[in-house]
C-alpha positions as CSV (number, residue, x, y, z in Angstrom):
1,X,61.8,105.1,76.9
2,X,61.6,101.6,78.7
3,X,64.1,100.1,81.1
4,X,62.1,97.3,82.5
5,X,59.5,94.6,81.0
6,X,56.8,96.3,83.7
7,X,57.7,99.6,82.0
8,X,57.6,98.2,78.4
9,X,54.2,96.1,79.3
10,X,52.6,99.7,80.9
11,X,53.9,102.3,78.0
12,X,51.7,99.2,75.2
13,X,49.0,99.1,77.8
14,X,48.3,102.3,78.4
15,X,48.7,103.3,74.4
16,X,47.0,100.2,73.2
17,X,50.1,99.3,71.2
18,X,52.1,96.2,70.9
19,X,55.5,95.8,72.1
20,X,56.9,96.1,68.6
21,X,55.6,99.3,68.1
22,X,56.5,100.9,71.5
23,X,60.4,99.2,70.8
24,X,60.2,100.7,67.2
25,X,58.8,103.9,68.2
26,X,62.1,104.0,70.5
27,X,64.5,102.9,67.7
28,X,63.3,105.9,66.0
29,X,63.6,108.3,69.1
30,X,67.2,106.7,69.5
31,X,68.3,107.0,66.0
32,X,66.5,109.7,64.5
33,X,65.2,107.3,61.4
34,X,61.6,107.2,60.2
35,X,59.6,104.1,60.9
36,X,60.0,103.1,56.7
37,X,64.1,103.3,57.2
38,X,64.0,101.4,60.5
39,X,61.6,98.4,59.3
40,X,64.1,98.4,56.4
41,X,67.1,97.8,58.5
42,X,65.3,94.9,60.9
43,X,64.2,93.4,57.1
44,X,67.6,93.1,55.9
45,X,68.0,91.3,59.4
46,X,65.0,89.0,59.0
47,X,66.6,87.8,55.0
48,X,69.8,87.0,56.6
49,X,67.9,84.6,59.2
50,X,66.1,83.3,56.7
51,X,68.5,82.5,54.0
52,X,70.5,81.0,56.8
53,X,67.7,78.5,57.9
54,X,67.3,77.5,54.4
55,X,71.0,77.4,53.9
56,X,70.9,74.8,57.3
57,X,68.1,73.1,56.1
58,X,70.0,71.6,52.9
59,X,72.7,70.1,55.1
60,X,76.3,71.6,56.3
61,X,79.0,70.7,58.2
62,X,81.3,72.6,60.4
63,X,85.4,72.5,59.9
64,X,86.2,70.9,62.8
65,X,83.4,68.0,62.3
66,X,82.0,68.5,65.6
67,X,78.8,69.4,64.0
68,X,76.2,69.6,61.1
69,X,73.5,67.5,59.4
70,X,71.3,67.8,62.3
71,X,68.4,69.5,61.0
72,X,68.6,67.7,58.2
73,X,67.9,64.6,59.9
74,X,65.1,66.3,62.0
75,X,63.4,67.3,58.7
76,X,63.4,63.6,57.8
77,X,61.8,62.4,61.0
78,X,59.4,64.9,60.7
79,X,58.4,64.0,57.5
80,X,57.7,60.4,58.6
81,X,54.6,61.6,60.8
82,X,55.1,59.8,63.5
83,X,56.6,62.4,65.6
84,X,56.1,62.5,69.3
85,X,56.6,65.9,69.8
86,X,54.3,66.9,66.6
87,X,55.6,68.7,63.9
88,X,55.6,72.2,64.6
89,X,57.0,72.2,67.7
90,X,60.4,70.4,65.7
91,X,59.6,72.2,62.8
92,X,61.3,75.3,65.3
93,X,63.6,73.0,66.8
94,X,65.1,71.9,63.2
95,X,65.3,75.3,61.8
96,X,67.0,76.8,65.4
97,X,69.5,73.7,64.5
98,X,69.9,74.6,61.0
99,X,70.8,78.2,61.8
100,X,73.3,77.5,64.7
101,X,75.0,74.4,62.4
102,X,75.6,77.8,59.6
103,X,77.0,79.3,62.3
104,X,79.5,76.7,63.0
105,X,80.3,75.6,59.7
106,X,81.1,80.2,59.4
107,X,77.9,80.9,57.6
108,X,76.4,84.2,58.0
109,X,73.7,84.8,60.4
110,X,72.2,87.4,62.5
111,X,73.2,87.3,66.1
112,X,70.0,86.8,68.0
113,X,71.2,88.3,70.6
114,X,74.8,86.5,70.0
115,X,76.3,84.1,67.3
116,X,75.7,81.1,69.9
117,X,71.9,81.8,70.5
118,X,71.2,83.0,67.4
119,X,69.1,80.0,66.2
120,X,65.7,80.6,68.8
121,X,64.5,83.5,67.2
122,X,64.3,82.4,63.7
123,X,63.9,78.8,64.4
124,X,60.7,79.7,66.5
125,X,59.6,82.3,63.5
126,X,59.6,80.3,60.5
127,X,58.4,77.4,62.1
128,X,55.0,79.2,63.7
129,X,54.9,80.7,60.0
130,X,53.3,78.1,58.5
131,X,50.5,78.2,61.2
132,X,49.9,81.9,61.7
133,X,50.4,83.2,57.8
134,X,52.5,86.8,59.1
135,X,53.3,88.9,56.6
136,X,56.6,90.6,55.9
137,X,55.8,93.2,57.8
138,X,54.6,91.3,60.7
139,X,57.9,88.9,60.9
140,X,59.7,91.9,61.4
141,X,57.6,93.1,64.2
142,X,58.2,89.3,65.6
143,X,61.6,90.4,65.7
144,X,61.1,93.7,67.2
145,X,59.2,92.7,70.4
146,X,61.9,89.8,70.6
147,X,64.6,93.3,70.5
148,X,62.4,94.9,72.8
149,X,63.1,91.6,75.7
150,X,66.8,90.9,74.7
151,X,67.5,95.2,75.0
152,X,65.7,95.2,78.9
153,X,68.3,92.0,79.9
154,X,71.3,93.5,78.0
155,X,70.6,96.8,80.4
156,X,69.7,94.8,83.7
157,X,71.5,91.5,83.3
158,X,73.7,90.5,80.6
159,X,73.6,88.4,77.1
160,X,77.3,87.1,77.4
161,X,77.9,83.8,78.1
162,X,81.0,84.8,79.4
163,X,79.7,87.3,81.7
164,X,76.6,85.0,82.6
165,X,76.6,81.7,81.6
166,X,74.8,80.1,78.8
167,X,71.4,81.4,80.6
168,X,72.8,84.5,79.4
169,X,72.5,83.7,76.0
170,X,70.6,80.6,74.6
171,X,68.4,81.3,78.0
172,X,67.2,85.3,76.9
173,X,67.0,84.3,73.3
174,X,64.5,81.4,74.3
175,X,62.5,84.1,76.6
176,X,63.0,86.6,73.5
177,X,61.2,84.1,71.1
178,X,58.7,83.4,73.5
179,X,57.7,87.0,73.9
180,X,57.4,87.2,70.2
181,X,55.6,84.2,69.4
182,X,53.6,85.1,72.2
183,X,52.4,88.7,70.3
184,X,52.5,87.2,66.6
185,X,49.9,84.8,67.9
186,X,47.6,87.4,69.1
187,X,48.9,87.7,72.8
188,X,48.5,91.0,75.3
189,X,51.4,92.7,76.1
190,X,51.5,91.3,79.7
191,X,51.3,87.7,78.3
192,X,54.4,88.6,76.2
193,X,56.4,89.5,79.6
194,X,54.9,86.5,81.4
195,X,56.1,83.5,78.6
196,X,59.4,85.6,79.0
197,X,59.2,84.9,82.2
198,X,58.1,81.1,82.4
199,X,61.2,80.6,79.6
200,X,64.0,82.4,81.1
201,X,63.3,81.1,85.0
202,X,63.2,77.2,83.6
203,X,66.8,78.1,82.0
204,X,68.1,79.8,85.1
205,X,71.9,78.3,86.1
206,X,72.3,77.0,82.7
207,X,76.2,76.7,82.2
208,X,78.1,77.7,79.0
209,X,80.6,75.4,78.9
210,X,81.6,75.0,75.0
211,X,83.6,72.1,74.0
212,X,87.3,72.7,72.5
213,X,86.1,76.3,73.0
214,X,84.1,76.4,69.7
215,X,80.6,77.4,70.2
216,X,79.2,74.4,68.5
217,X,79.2,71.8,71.6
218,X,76.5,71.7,73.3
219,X,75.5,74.8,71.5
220,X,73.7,73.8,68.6
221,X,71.2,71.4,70.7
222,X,71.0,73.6,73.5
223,X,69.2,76.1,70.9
224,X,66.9,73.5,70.0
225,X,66.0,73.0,73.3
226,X,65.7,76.7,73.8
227,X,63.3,76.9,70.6
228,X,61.0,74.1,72.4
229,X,61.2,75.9,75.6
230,X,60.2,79.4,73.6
231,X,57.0,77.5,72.1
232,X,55.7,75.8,74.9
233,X,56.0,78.9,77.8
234,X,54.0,81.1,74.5
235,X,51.4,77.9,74.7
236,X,51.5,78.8,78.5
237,X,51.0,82.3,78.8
238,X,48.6,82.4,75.6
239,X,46.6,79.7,77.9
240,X,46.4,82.3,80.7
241,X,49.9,80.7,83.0
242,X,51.6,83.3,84.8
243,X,54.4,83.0,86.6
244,X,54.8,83.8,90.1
245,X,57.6,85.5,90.1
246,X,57.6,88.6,87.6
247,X,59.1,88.9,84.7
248,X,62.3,91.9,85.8
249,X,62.7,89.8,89.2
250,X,63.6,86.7,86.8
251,X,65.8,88.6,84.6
252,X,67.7,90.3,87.9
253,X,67.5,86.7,89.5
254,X,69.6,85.7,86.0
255,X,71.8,88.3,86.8
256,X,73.0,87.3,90.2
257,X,73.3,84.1,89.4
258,X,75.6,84.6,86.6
259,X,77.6,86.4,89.2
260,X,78.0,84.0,91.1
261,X,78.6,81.2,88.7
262,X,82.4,79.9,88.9
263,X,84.7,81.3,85.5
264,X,85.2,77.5,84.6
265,X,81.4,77.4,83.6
266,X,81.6,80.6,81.7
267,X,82.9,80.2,78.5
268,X,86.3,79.1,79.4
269,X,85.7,75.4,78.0
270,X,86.9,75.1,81.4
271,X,84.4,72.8,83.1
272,X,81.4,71.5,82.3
273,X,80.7,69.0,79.5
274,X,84.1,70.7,78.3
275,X,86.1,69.3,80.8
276,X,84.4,65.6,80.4
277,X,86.8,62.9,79.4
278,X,85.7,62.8,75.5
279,X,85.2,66.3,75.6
280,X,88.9,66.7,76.2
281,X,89.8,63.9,73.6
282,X,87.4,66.0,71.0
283,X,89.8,68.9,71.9
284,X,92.7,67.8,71.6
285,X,92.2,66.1,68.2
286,X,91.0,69.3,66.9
287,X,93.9,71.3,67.9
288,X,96.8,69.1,69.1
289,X,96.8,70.0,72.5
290,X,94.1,70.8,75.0
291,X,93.8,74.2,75.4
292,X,94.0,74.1,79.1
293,X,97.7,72.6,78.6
294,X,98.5,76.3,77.0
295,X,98.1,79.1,79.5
């Protein structure tokens, strides 16, 4: 078993493996399941992201009308071709949108690794889809070695933005994507750790700071910005970029800071963009009274 990225990166190294078969060869070690009944439970996983991005895609709406119609909109300006970003890179960013605006508006989807960050992963997969033909099979191993990231900073940091900010979250699902993209595309193990690296250390600090307390503000564009991140630090590594601080040494760096970050940028929709002036207007309308006005 693995508790670091250098350990992961060694045990595929030395076994001329990828990182999705040394994390499903410890699912089944853990669990006691064959490899056919574990690939069946992270396939059930992989239709609930999808039917969620194509569920986005069409155009919702959340109750309390902070949200929704986004990726909808990016779809259209895509289709124009005159893009500045180019196409695939929004494709991801439209289909992370799509899957955090379900989210909002209480669609099901599969927390990637929470509800809040939960559009990277997919957003990122069935965007570089259409470029690198996976199979089933494969888009499950994508999310596999994206597992095999998010389970070494659940056991040396954290992925609550409560505990640790929103670095915690949208931040190791952007560095989980970009491990996975990373590998799908044809990547060494060691490039998988270093675009997890070069992702997570450019979203270091990041505050989680949810407006009216509902994870839709600046949720749903803070995924989209994590999906962008996630495809251009895969770009970098798959170019050869390393980063020169290692990948564990970003993760405990994440750690420490969350630590240290105050509790009114932690979830609290106590400071932040929360506490701005319209941002305590949009809370109010929504429930009456701010919620700081009720401890």
């Amino acid at each position: 078993m693995f508790k670091s990225a250098a350990e992961l990166v060694k045990l595929a190294e030395d076994q001329q493996k990828k990182i999705s078969d040394i994390m499903i060869e410890q699912e089944q070690e853990v669990t006691g399941k064959s490899y056919e009944e574990i690939i069946e439970l992270m396939g059930k996983n992989l239709d609930v992201m999808e039917q969620a991005v194509e569920r986005g895609l069409k155009g919702v709406h959340s109750l309390s009308g902070l949200t929704g119609g986004d990726a909808v909109l990016l779809q259209q300006y895509i289709q124009k071709g005159n893009t500045l970003s180019g196409p695939l890179l929004l494709d991801a960013v439209s289909k992370a949108v799509a899957t955090n605006e379900v989210n909002a508006a209480m669609g099901t989807i599969c927390a990637t690794p929470t509800a809040g960050s939960a559009g990277v992963v997919p957003g990122t997969l069935f965007a570089v889809q259409e470029k690198l033909k996976p199979t089933r099979e494969e888009k499950i191993h994508f999310l596999f070695t994206a597992g095999a990231f998010g389970y070494i900073v659940a056991n040396n940091a954290s992925i609550s933005g409560a505990a640790g900010g929103c670095q915690a979250e949208v931040g190791s699902a952007s560095g989980m994507a970009a491990a996975a993209i990373t590998e799908m595309a044809g990547g060494t193990p060691a490039q998988c750790a270093e675009a997890m690296a070069i992702t997570l250390k450019n979203m270091l600090g990041l505050v989680c700071d949810p407006v009216a307390g509902l994870v839709e503000v600046p949720c749903v564009k803070r995924n989209a910005m994590g999906a962008a991140n996630a495809m251009v630090a895969a770009d970098m590594a798959l170019a050869g970029v390393t980063s020169r601080i290692p990948c564990d040494e970003v993760i405990d760096a994440m750690y420490k800071i969350g630590q240290t970050m105050p509790s009114a940028l932690r979830e609290t929709a106590g400071g932040g963009l929360a506490a701005t002036p319209t941002g305590r207007k949009l809370e109010a309308k929504i429930y009456g009274t701010p919620l700081q006005s009720r401890d």
